[in-house]
C-alpha positions as CSV (number, residue, x, y, z in Angstrom):
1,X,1.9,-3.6,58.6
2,X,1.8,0.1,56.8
3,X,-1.5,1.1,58.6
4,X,-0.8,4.7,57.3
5,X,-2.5,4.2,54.4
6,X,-5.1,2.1,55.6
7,X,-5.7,4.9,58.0
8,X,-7.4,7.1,54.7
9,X,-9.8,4.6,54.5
10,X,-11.3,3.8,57.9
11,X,-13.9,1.5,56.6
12,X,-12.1,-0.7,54.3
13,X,-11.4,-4.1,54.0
14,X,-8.1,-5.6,51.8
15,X,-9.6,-7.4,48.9
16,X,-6.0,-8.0,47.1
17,X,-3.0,-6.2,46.4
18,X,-1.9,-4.6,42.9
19,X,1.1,-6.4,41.1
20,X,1.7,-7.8,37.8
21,X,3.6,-10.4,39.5
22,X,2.4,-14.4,39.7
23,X,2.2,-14.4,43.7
24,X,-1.1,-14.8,45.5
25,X,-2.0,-15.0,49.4
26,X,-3.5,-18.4,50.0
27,X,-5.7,-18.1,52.7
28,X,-7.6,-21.0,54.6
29,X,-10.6,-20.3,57.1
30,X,-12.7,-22.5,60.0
31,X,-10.3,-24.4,61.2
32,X,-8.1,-25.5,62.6
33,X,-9.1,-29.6,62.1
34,X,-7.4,-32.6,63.3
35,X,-8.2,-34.8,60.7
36,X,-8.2,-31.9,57.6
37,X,-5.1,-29.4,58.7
38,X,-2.3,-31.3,59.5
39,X,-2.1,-32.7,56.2
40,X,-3.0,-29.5,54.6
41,X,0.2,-28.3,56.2
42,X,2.0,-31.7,54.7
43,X,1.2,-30.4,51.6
44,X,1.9,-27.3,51.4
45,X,5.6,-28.1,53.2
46,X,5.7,-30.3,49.7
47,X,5.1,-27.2,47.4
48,X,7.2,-25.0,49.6
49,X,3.9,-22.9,50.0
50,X,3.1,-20.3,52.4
51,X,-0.2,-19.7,53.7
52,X,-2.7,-17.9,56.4
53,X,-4.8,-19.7,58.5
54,X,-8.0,-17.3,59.4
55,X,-8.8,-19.6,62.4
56,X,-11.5,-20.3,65.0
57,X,-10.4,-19.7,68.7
58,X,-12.6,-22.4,70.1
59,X,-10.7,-24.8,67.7
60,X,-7.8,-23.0,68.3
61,X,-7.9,-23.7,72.0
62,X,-8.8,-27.4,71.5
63,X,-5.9,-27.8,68.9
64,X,-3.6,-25.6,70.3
65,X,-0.6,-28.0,69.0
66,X,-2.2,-27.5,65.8
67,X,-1.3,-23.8,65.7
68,X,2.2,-24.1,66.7
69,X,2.7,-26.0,64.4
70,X,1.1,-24.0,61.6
71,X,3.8,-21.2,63.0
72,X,6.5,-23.3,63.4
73,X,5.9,-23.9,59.5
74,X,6.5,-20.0,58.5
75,X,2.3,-19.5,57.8
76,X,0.6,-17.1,59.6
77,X,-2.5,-17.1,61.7
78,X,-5.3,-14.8,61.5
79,X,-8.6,-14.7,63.3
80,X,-11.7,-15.5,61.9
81,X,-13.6,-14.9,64.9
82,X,-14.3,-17.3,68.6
83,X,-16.9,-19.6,66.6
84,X,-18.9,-19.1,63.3
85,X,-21.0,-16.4,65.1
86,X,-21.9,-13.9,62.0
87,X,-21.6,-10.9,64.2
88,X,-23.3,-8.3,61.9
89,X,-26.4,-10.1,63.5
90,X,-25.1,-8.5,67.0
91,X,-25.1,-5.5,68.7
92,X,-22.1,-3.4,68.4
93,X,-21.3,-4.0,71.8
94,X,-21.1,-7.6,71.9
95,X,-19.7,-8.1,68.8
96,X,-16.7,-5.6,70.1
97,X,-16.7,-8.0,73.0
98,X,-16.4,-11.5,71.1
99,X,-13.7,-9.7,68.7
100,X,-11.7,-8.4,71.7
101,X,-11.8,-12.3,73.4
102,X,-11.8,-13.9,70.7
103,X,-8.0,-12.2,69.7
104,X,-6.8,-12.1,73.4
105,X,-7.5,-16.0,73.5
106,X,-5.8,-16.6,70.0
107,X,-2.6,-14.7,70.9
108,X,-2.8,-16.7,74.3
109,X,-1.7,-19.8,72.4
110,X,0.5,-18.2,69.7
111,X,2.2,-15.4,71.9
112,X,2.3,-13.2,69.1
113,X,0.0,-10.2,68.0
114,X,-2.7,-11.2,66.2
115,X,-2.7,-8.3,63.3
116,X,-5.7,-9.8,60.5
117,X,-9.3,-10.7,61.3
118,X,-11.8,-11.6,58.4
119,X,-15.5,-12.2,59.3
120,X,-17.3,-15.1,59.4
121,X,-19.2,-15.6,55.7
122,X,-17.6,-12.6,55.0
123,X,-20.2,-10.3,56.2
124,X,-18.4,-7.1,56.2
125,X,-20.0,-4.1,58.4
126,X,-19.1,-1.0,59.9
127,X,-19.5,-2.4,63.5
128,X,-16.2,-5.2,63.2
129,X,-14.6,-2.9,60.5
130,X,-14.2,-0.3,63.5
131,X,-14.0,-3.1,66.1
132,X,-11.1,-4.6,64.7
133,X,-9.5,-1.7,64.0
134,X,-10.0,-0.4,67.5
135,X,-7.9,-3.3,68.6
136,X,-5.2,-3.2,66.1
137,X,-6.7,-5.8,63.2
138,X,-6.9,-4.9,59.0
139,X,-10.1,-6.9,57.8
140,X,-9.3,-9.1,55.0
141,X,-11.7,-10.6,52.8
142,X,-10.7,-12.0,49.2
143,X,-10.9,-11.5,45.7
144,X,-10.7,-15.2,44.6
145,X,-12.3,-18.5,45.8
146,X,-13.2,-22.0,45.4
147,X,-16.7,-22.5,46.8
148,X,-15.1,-25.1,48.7
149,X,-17.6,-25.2,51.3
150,X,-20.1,-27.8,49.5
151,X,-19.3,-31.4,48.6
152,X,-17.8,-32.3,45.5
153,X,-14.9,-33.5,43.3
154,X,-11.5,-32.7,44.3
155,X,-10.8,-31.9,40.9
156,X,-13.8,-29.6,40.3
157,X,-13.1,-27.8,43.5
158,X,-9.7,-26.9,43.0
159,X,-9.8,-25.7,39.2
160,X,-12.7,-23.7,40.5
161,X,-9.6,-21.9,42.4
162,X,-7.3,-21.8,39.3
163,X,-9.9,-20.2,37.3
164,X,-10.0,-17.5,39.8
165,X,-6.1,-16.8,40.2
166,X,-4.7,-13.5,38.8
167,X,-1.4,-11.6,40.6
168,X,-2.2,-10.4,44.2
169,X,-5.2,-12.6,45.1
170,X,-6.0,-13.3,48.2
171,X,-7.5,-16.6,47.9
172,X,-10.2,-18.0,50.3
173,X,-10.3,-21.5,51.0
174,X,-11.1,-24.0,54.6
175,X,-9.1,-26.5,56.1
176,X,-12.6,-27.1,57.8
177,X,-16.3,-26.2,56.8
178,X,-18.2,-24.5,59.9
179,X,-21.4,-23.0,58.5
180,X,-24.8,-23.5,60.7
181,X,-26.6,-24.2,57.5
182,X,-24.5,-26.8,56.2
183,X,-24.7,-28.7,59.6
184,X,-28.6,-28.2,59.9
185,X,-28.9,-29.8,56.6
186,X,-26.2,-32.5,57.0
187,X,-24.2,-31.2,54.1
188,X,-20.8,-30.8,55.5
189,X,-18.1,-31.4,52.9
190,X,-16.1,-34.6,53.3
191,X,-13.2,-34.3,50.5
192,X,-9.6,-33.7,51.7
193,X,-8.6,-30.7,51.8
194,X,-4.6,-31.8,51.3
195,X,-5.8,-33.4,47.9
196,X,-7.8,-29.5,46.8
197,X,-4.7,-28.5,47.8
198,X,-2.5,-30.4,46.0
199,X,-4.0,-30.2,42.6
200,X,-4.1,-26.0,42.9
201,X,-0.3,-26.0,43.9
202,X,1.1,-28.3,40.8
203,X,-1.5,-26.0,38.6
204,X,0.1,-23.0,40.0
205,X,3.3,-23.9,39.6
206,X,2.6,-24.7,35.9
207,X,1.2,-21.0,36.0
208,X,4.7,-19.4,37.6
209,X,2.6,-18.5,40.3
210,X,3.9,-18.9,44.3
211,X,1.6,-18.2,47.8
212,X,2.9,-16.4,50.3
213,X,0.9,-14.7,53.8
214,X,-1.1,-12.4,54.0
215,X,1.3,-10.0,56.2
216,X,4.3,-10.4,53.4
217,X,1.9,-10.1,50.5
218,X,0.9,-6.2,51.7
219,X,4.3,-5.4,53.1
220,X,5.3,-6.3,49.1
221,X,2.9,-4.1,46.7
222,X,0.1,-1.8,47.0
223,X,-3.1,-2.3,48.4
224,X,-6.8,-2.8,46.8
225,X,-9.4,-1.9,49.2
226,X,-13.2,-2.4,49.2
227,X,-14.8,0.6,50.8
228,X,-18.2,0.1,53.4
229,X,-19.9,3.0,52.4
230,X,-22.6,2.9,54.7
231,X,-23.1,5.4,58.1
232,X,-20.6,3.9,60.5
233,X,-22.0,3.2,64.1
234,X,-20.1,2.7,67.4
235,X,-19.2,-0.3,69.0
236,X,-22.1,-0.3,71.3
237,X,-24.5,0.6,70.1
238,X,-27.0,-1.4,67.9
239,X,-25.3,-2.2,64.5
């Protein structure tokens, strides 16, 4: 990763990268799931699609055959934090100490660094953006979705996703839906995630356009940051 740049802007999160180019990052969150991932992975083996996996280490640890696989398969894995926790509803402290497990336990199963961390519901604050970078992760949000995490028609859901495609999107999707509110309410999604999947690949491949990680995405073109403007405060104290 080039972190001199990122360096300038201590408080930034990558949103997308600048290129006229039909490539985009896909990027899948919440899981991993053993009924939804493995044949998410199927599919995009198919389409010859690379992806990264923003994962949960709880899952993680209970599918840890899951992840190596997901490796073994040239994607990447990312965390996305030890559960669904929204951590700008921590302290500073403790959210410094669930980040810091939470990517010591991840690299326990995939012996590799773990180098990208994007928050749960995307709530992006001073307190993880210095966290993270304190233990050597970029924050990566998106700048493209499919509001994936309701119910609804395959088909609806994934041109949802095509709609939003332009060159150097980082595209946010879930292998698995892990929101509190959804639960509470009994709303979890149900569709597969291979068949969303599916119908965005053979659309962008119509389009020209390929998916490729996060990591070789940014070591390809520039980057396009979204600044946190507001007063940073250190891990540990309230935040």
């Amino acid at each position: 990763m080039r972190w001199g740049r990122p360096a300038l802007l201590p408080f930034s999160s990558l949103m997308r990268v600048r290129t006229g180019e039909p490539v985009v990052a896909l990027t899948y969150d919440d899981g991993p799931h053993p009924q939804q991932t493995p044949p998410l992975l199927d599919t995009l083996a198919e389409f010859g699609a690379k992806a990264t996996f923003f994962v949960l280490t709880d899952a993680a640890e209970t599918h840890p055959d899951i992840i190596r696989r997901t490796l073994a398969e040239g994607h990447e894995v990312a965390l996305h934090g030890i559960d669904h926790t929204r951590l700008t509803a921590l302290t500073g402290r403790e959210a410094l100490r669930r980040l810091r497990a939470g990517k010591r336990r991840l690299e326990a199963i995939t012996g590799q660094p773990v180098r990208y961390y994007r928050p749960t519901y995307g709530a992006v604050g001073v307190t993880a953006l210095t966290a993270s970078r304190m233990l050597g992760m970029d924050v990566v949000i998106w700048s493209a979705w499919a509001q994936d995490w309701t119910e609804g028609p395959v088909d609806e859901i994934a041109s949802r996703a095509v709609r939003a495609l332009h060159p150097g999107a980082i595209v946010l999707l879930h292998d698995r839906t892990d929101d509190d509110e959804a639960q509470a309410a009994g709303a979890l999604p149900t569709f597969s995630r291979a068949d969303v999947a599916r119908v965005l690949l053979e659309a962008m491949r119509a389009g020209g356009y390929t998916s490729v990680t996060v990591g070789e995405l940014v070591n390809r073109y520039p980057e396009v940051r979204s600044v946190t403007v507001n007063r940073p405060r250190l891990p540990g104290r309230p935040g």
